[in-house]
C-alpha positions in Angstrom: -15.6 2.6 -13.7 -12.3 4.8 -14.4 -9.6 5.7 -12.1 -8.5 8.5 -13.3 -4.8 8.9 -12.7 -1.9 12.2 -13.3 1.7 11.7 -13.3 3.5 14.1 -11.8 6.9 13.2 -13.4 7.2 12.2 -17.2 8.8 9.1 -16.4 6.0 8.0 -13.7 4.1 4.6 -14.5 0.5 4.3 -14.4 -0.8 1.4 -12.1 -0.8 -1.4 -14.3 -3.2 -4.6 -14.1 -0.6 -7.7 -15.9 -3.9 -9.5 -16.0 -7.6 -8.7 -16.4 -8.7 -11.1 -13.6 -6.2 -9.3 -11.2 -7.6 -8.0 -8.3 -4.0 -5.7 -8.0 -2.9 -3.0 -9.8 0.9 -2.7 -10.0 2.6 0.7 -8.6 6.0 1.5 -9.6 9.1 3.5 -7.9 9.6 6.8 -9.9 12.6 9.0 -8.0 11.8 12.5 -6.8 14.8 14.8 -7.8 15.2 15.1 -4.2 16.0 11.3 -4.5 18.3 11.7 -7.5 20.3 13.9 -5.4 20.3 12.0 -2.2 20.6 8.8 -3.9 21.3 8.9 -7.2 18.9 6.8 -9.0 18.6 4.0 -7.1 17.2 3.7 -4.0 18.1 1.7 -1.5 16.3 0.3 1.8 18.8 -1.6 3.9 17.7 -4.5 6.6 14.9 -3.2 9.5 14.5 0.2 7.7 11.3 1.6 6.2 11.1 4.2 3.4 8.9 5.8 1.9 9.0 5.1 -1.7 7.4 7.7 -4.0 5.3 6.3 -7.4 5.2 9.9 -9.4 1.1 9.5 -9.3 -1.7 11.0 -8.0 -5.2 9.2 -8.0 -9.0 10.4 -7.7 -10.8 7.4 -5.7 -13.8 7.8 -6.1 -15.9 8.5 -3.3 -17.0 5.2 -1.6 -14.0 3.9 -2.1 -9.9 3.3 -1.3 -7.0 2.6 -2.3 -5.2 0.0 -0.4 -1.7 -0.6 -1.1 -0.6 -4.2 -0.9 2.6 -5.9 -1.3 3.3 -7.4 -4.3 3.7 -11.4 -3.7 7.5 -11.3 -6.0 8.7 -8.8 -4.3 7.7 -9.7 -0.6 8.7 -13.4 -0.7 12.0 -12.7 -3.0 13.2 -8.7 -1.3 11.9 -9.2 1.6 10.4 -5.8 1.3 7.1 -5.4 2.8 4.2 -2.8 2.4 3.3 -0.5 5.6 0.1 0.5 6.4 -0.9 2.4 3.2 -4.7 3.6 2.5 -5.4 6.1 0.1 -8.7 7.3 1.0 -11.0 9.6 -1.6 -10.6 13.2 -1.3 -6.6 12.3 -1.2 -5.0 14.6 -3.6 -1.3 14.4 -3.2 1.3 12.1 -4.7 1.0 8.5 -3.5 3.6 6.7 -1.5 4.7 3.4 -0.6 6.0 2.6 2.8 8.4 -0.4 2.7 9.7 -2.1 5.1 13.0 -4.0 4.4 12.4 -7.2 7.0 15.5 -9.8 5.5 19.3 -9.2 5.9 20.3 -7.6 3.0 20.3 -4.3 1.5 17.6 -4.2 -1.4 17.9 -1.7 -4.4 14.8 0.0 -5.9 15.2 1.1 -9.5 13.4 3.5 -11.5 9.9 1.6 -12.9 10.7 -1.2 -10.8 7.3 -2.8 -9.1 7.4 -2.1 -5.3 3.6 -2.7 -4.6 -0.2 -3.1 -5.6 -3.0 -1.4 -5.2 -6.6 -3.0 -5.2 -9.4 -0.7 -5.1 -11.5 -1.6 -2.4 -15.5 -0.1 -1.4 -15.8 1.3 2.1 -18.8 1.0 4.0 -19.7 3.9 5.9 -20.9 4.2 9.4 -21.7 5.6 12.4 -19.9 4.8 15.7 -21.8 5.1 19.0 -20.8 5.2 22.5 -22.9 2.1 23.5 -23.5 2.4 27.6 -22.8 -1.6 28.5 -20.7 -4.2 28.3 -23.3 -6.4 26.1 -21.5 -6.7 23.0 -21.8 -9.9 20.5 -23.5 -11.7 23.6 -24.4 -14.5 20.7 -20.9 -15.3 19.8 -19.9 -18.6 20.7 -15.9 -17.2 20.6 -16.4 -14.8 23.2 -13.2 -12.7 24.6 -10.5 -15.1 23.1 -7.6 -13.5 21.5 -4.6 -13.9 20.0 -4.3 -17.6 19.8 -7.2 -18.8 21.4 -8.1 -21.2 18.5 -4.9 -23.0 18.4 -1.7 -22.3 16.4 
């Protein structure tokens, strides 16, 4: 299977794969010029702010699939710079973009081509949702209506 991928800006980054058995494909900041003037080019996402970070690359899932984007381990555990909720679903055909989330104390700054997230190419099952008239859901589960915490911390 291909993924067939444009860049939008000559300086974009494909999604890279650092290692065959990787289930992630690396995505890369690549500045608007919107950004170079705003910012310069760095990018910066100080503590308890999100941005949305842009990679310079459309992608063509196929259909029956997405794209989720995941935070990269490195950059999570040593930025503190966590990945929003980010699906790219098939039929997508704009630029994707990273939301990150800046969750430790200090300011963290993006560079051009620097890793921000990864992307894992995932199949989607469809379905179809129906209004079911009782409350008789899952009556076999031995779990039944516990939540949060209900097995223990």
């Amino acid at each position: 299977m291909y993924l067939r991928v444009y860049r939008i800006r000559e300086d974009a980054k494909l999604p890279l794969r650092a290692h065959d058995a990787d289930a992630g494909m690396d995505l890369f900041y690549c500045p608007q010029e919107t950004d170079h003037r705003l910012y310069g080019s760095d990018f910066c996402v100080h503590p308890n702010e999100s941005k949305i970070v842009p990679t310079g690359i459309k992608v063509e899932v196929p259909y029956g699939y997405m794209l989720e984007v995941k935070n990269k381990s490195s950059v999570a555990a040593k930025k503190q710079l966590l990945v929003g909720a980010c699906v790219v679903d098939s039929g997508y055909n704009g630029e994707v973009f990273v939301n990150l989330h800046n969750v430790g104390s200090t300011a963290r700054i993006i560079q051009p081509g620097q890793k921000i997230a990864q992307a894992v190419l995932i199949p989607v099952q469809s379905c179809e949702v129906v209004d079911h008239p009782t409350d008789d859901l899952n009556q076999n589960s031995t779990r039944g209506e516990g939540a949060l915490g209900s097995t223990g911390e």
